[in-house]
FIKOLZA-1660 file (N, C-alpha, C; in steps of 0.1 Angstrom, whole numbers, plus 5000, padded with zeros to 4 digits):
% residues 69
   i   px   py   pz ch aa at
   1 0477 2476 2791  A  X  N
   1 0479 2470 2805  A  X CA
   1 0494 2470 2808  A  X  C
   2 0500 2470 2820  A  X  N
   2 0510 2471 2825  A  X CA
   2 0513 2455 2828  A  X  C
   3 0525 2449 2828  A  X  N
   3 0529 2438 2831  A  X CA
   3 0524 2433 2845  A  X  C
   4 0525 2440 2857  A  X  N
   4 0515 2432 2868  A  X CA
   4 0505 2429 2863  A  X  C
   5 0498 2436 2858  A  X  N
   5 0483 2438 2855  A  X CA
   5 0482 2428 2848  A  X  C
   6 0489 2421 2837  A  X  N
   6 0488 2414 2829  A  X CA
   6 0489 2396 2836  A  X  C
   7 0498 2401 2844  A  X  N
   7 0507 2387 2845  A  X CA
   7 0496 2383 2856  A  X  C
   8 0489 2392 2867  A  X  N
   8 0479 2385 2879  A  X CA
   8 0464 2380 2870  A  X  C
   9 0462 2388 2854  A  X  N
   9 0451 2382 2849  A  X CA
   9 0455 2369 2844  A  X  C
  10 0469 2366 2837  A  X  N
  10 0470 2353 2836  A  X CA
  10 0474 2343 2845  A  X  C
  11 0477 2345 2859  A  X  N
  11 0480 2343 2867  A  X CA
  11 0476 2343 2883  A  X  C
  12 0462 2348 2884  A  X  N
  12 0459 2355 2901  A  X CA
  12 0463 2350 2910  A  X  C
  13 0469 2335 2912  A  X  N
  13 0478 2328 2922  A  X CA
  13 0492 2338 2928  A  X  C
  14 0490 2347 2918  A  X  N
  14 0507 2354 2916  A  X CA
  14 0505 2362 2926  A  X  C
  15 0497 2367 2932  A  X  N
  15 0488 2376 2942  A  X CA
  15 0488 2369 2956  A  X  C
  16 0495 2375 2965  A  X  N
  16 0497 2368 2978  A  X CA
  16 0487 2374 2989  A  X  C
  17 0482 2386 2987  A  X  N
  17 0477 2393 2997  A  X CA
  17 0467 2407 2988  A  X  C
  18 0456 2404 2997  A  X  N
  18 0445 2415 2992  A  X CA
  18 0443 2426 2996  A  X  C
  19 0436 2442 3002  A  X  N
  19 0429 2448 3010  A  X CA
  19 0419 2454 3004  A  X  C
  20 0406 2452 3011  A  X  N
  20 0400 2460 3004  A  X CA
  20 0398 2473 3009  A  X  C
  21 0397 2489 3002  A  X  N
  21 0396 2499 3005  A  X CA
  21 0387 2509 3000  A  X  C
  22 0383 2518 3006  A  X  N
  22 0374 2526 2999  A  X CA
  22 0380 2536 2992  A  X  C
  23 0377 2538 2984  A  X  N
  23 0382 2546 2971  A  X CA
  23 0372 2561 2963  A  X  C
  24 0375 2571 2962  A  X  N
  24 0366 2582 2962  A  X CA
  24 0378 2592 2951  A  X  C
  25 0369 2594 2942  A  X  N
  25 0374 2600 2928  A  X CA
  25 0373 2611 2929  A  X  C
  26 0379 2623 2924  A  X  N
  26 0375 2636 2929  A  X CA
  26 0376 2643 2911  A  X  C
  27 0367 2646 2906  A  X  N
  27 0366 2650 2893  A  X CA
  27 0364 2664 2889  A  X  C
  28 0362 2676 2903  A  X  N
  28 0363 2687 2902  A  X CA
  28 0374 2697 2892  A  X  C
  29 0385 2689 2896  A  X  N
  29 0393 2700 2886  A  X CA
  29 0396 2695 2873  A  X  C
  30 0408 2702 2871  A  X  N
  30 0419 2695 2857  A  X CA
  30 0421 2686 2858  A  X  C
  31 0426 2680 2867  A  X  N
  31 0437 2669 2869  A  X CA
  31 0426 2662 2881  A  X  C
  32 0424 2648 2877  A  X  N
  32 0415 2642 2886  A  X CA
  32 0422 2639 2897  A  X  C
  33 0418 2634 2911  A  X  N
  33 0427 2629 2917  A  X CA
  33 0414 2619 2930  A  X  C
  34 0427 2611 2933  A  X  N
  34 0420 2599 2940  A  X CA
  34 0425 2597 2953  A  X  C
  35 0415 2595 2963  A  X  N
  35 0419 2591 2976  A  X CA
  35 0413 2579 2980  A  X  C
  36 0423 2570 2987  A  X  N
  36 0426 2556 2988  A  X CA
  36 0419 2556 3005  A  X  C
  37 0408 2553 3016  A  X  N
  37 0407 2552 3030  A  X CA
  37 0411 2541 3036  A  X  C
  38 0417 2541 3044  A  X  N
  38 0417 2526 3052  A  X CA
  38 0405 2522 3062  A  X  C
  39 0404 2532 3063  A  X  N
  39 0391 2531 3078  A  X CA
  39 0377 2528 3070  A  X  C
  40 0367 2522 3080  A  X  N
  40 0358 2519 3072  A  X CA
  40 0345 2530 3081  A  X  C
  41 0351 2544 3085  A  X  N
  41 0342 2552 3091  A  X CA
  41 0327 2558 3081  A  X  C
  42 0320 2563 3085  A  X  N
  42 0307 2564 3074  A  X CA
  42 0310 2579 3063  A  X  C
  43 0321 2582 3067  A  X  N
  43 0324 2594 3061  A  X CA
  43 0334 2586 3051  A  X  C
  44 0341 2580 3048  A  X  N
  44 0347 2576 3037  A  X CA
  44 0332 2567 3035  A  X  C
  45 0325 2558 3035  A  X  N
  45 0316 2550 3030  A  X CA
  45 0312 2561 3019  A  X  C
  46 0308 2566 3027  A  X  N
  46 0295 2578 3018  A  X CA
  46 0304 2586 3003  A  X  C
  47 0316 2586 3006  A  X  N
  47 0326 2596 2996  A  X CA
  47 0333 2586 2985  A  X  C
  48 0330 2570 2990  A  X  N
  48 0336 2564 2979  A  X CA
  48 0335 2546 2976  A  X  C
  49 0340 2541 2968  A  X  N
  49 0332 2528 2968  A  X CA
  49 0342 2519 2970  A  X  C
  50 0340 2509 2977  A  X  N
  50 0350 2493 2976  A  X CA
  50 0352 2490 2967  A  X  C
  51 0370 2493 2969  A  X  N
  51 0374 2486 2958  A  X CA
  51 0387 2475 2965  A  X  C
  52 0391 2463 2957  A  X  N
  52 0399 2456 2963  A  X CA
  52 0416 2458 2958  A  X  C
  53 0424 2465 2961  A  X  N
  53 0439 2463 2955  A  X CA
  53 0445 2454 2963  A  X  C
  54 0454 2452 2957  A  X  N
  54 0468 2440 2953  A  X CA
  54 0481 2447 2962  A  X  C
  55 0479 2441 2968  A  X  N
  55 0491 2448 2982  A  X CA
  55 0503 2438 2981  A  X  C
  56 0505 2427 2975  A  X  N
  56 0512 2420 2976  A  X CA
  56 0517 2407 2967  A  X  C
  57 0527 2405 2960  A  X  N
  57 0522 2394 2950  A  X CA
  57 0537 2384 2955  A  X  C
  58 0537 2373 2946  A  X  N
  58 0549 2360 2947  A  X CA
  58 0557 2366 2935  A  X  C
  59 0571 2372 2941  A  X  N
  59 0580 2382 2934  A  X CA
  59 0587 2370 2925  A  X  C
  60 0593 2359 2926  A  X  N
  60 0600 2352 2920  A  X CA
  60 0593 2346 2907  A  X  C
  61 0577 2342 2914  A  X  N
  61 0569 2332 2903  A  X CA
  61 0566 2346 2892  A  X  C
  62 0563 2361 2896  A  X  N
  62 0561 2367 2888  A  X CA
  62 0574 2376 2879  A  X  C
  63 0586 2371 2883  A  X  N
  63 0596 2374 2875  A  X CA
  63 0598 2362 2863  A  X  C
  64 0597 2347 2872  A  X  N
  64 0598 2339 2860  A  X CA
  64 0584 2343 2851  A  X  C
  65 0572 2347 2854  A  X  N
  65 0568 2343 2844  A  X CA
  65 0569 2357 2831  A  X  C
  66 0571 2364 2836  A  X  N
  66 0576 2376 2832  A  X CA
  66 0585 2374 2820  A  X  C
  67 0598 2370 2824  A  X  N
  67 0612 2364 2814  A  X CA
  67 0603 2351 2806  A  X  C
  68 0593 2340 2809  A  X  N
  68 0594 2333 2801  A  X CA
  68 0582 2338 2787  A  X  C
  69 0575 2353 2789  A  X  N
  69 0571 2354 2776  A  X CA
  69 0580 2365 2766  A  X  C
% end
């Protein structure tokens, strides 16, 4: 896990703001690749599932807690 990742599981207060978006995996080739929709039209519905990311966190509380481990 990566240090955000870590610090919002010990921490989810650390997380200021949400969006949820629909999200659609494309596994046809070599190299997978992922598209993020904002709109909630039935053509992204159908192509991919809700997922919620972290658009925004509390930069200070997540620097101290960062330096204090």
């Amino acid at each position: 896990m990566d240090e955000l990742t870590s610090a919002a599981w010990l921490d989810p207060s650390l997380i200021t703001k949400k969006e949820m978006r629909f999200m659609d995996v494309n596994l046809d080739r070599a190299l997978a690749t992922e598209t993020l929709c904002l709109d909630g039209s039935r053509q992204a519905q159908a192509r991919g599932s809700v997922v919620e990311m972290q658009v925004d966190l509390d930069t200070d509380r997540f620097y101290k807690l960062l330096v204090s481990y």
